[in-house]
C-alpha positions in Angstrom: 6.7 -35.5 14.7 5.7 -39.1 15.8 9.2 -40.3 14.0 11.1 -37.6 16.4 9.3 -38.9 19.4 9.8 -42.3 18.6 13.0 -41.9 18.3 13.5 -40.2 21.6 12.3 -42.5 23.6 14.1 -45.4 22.0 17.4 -43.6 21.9 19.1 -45.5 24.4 18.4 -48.5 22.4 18.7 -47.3 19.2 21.7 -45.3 18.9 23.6 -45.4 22.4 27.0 -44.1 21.1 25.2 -40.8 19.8 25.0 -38.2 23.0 24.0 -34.6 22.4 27.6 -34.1 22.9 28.6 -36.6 19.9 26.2 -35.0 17.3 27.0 -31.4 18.5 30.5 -31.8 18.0 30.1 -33.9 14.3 27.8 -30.4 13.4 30.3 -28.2 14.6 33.3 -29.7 12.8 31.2 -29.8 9.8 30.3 -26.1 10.5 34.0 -25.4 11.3 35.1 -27.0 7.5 32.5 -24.9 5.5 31.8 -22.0 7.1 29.4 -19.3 6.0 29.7 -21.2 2.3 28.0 -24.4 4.3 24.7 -22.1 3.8 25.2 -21.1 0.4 25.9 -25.1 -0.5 22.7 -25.8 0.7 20.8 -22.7 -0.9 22.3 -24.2 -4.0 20.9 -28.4 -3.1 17.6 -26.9 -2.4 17.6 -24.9 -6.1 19.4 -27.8 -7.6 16.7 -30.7 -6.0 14.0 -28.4 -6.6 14.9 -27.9 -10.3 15.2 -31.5 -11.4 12.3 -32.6 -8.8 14.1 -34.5 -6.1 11.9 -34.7 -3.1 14.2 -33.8 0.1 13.4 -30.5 0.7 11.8 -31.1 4.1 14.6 -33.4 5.0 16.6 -30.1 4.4 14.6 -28.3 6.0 15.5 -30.6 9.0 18.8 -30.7 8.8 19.3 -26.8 8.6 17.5 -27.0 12.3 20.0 -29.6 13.1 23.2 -27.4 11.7 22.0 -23.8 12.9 19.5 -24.2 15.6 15.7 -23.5 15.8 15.7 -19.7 14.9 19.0 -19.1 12.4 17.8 -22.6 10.8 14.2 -21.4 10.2 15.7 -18.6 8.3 17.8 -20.7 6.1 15.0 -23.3 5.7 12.8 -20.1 4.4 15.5 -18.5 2.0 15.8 -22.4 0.7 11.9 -23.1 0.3 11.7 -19.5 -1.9 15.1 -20.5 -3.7 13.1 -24.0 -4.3 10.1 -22.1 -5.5 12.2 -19.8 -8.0 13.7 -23.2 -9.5 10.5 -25.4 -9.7 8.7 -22.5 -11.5 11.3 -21.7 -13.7 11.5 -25.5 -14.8 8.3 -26.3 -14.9 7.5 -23.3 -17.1 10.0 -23.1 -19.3 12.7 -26.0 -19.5 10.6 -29.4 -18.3 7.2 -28.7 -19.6 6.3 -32.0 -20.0 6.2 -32.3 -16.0 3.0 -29.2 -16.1 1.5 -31.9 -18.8 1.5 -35.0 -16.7 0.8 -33.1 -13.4 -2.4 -31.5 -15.1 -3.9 -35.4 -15.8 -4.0 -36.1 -12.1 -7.4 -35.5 -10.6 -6.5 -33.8 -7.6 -4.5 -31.0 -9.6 -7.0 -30.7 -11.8 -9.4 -30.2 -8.3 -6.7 -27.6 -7.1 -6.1 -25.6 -10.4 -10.3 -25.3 -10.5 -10.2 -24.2 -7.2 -8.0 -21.5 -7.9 -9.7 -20.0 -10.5 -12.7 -20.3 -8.5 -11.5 -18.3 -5.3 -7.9 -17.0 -6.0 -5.3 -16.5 -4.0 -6.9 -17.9 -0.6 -6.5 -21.6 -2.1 -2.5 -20.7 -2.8 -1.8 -19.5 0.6 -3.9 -22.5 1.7 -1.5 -25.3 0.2 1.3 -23.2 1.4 0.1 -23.6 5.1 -0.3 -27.0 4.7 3.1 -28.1 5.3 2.4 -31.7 5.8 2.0 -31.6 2.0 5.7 -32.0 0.3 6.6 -28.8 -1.1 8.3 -30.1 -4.5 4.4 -31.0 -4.6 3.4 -27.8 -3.9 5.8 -25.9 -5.9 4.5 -27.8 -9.0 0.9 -27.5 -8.7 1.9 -23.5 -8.3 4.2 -23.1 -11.0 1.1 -24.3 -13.3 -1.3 -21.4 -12.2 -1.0 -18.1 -14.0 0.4 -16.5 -11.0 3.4 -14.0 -11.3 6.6 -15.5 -10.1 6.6 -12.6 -7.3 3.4 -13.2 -6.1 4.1 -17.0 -5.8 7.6 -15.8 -3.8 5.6 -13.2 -1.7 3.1 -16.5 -0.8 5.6 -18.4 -0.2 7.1 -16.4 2.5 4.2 -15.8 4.4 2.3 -19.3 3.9 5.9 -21.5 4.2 6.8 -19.9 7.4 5.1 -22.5 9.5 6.4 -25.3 8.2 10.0 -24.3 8.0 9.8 -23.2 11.6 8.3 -26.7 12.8 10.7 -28.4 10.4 13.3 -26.5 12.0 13.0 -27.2 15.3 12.2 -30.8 15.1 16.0 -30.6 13.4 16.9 -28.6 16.7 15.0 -31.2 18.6 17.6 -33.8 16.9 20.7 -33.0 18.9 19.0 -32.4 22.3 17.5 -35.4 23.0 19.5 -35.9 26.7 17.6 -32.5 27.5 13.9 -33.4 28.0 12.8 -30.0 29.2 14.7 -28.6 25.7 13.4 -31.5 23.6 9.7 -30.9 24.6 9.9 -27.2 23.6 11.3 -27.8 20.5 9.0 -30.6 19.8 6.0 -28.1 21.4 6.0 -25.2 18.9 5.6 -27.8 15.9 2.7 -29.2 17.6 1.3 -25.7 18.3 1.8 -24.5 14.1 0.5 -27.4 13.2 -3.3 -27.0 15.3 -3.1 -23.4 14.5 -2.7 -23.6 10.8 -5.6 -26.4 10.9 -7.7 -24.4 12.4 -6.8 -21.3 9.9 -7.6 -23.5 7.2 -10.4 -25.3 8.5 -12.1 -21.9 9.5 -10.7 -20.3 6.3 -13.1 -22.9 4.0 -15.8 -22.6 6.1 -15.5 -18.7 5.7 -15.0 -19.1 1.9 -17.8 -21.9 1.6 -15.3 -24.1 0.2 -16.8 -27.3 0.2 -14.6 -30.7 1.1 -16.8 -32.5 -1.6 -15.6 -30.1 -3.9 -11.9 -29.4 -3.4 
């Protein structure tokens, strides 16, 4: 968010020869050349990045805000974080178990997985929300719980939403940088997700008694 701000108001000095009219047009061709397929390509990057653990998914996420606008992006950005999820559980599961074994030695998975045990599902839905937290990352530490690969999808859906809906339209925000009033509304709702899942969590631990020291 502090990146998309910065580079609104250094625009003019940045990148001069890039209007709202330029990018539009360069998203519209590329629209134009692809079609519906362009969506399927990039449920099939997300699966493919996810699988062998390439971390761009939020970049992704930006750009589908960028192709299709704040709402119709969200919904592709969401189809591609549960695509992502299908893929990292599957590979870290059953193809690259190695990755589960070198996760599992760092301290703050070993915190997590504990955590888990300890209070259930609440912690999953919990890293979900927490979008500022890559979600390769997240994906991992999941797909080395016990939990069913449904009930990590249905998690997903609910607990992803935020973030793929502030990712979104900070990608919307992207190409309407000559509008201020549109800019600020796009830039707003991030800002607004991001205090109220803060807030969710924060009162969700205190309700929970989970300790900071511990997790």
């Amino acid at each position: 968010m502090v990146l998309s701000i910065l580079v609104f108001l250094l625009r003019a000095f940045l990148f001069p020869d890039y209007s709202d009219t330029a990018l539009i047009g360069f998203f519209e061709k590329l629209l134009a050349a692809f079609g519906i397929l362009s969506i399927l390509y990039l449920l099939l990057i997300y699966f493919v990045c996810s699988f062998f653990f390439i971390p761009i998914l939020i970049p992704l996420n930006i750009v589908c805000g960028a192709l299709y606008g704040p709402f119709l992006g969200s919904v592709v950005s969401l189809s591609g974080i549960l695509v992502s999820c299908v893929a990292s559980t599957i590979s870290v599961r059953y193809v690259f178990k190695g990755m589960a074994k070198l996760a599992s030695g760092h301290k703050e998975v070993k915190k997590f997985l504990g955590q888990l045990d300890r209070y259930g599902f609440i912690v999953a839905i919990m890293v979900r929300l927490t979008f500022f937290m890559p979600y390769l990352l997240q994906n991992i530490i999941l797909a080395m719980t016990t939990i069913r690969l449904d009930k990590l999808l249905l998690l997903t859906l609910f607990g992803a939403m935020p973030g793929v809906i502030s990712y979104s339209f900070l990608g919307a925000g992207l190409v309407s940088f000559d509008d201020g009033s549109t800019y600020g509304l796009y830039l707003l709702v991030p800002i607004t997700l991001l205090v109220l899942v803060t807030l969710f969590i924060n009162s969700t631990r205190r309700q929970f008694d989970i300790g900071r020291n511990e997790d």
